[in-house]
C-alpha positions, 0 to 999 in steps of 0.5 A: 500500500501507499501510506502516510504517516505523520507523526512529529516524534523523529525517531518514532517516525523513522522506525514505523516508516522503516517497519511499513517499508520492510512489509513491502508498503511505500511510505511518505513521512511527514513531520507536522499537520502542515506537511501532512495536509500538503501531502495529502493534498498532492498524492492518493493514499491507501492508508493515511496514519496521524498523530493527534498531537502534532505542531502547527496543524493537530492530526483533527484538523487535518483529518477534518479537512481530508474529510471536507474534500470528500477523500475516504481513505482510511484513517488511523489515529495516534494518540497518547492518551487512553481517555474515551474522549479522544477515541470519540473526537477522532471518531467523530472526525471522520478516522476508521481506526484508533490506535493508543501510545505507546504501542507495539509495532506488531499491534500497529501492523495488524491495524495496517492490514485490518485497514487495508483490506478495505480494497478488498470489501470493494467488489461486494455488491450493495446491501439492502435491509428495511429502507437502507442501503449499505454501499460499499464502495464509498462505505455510505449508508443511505435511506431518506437521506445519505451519511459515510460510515467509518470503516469499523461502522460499516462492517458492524452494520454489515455483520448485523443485517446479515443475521437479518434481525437475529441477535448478535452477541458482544464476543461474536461482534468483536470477533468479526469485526475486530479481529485480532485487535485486543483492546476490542470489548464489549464497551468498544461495540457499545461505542459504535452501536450509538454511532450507528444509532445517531447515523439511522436517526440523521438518515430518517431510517425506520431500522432501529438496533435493539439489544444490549451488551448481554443480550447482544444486538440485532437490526429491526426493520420497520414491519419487523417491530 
């Protein structure tokens, strides 16, 4: 894959470029917001990396912006801290993954691949459920109104309307849809069930999610309920 990676710490630079370069990825450094938007900007990328805390553009804004243009790449996000709140602010400004400091190289390669087989997903047909449908080829969910799902959104409503109303458990869910990513857990699924929630509500769909984090989660359709 060709992939950015912006992250203003050097050294930490230098060894992840080298890592991704060494499993056969094209990598282009960059050292602050700035370079990363210009970069950005100028290339097609596979897989975009940034850092959150970066100097004169923090890794929010320059997502933002790649959202603003309409670019759907796939996004991992590095922060330095654990809180919920910056998983959320990365979420909501349009990243498909989140990745905490410090981590282990492996962990960072196995986002790498979870991301890249986006490509992979492209040649599925689109899916209907209810008065939705998911497509994706651009990950956009679309009823009454339209709204882009992040990639981890669009393969948790895609395993939902598989089972066609059916409950999901929480184990399933992170197996499926995360893999091997063990910071995974129930509270993770809980996270994107109320993204996808607010996402159906925005889009005047009558599918609703149901269930809880014991009793697992399942999609309804109108004439279901």
């Amino acid at each position: 894959m060709k992939i950015l990676l912006a992250e203003d710490t050097k050294d930490l630079n230098k060894a992840v470029t080298t890592m991704l370069a060494m499993q056969g990825n094209d990598v282009d450094p960059a050292y602050d917001g700035e370079e990363a938007e210009v970069l950005t900007q100028a290339n097609g990328y596979d897989l975009i990396i940034l850092d959150i805390m970066m100097p004169k553009k923090n890794g929010l804004e320059v997502l933002a912006g790649i959202r603003e243009r309409k670019i759907d790449t796939p996004v991992l996000m590095l922060t330095a801290k654990a809180e919920i709140d910056d998983r959320v602010a990365g979420l909501d400004a349009g990243a498909d993954d989140y990745l905490t400091k410090p981590f282990a190289m492996k962990e960072l390669l196995a986002r790498v691949r979870a991301l890249g087989r986006r490509a992979a997903a492209k040649d599925t047909a689109e899916i209907t459920f209810g008065d939705i449908t998911l497509k994706p080829e651009n990950l956009e969910l679309a009823a009454e109104n339209s709204v882009r799902l992040s990639l981890k959104e669009f393969e948790l409503l895609r395993v939902l309307v598989a089972e066609q109303g059916k409950a999901v458990d929480t184990v399933a869910i992170v197996s499926r849809v995360w893999h091997d990513d063990q910071q995974a857990d129930a509270d993770t699924v809980w996270l994107y069930i109320n993204y996808l929630k607010s996402k159906l509500k925005y889009i005047d769909s009558k599918v609703q999610i149901t269930g809880d984090r014991d009793l697992g989660y399942a999609v309804a359709a109108a004439e279901n309920r």
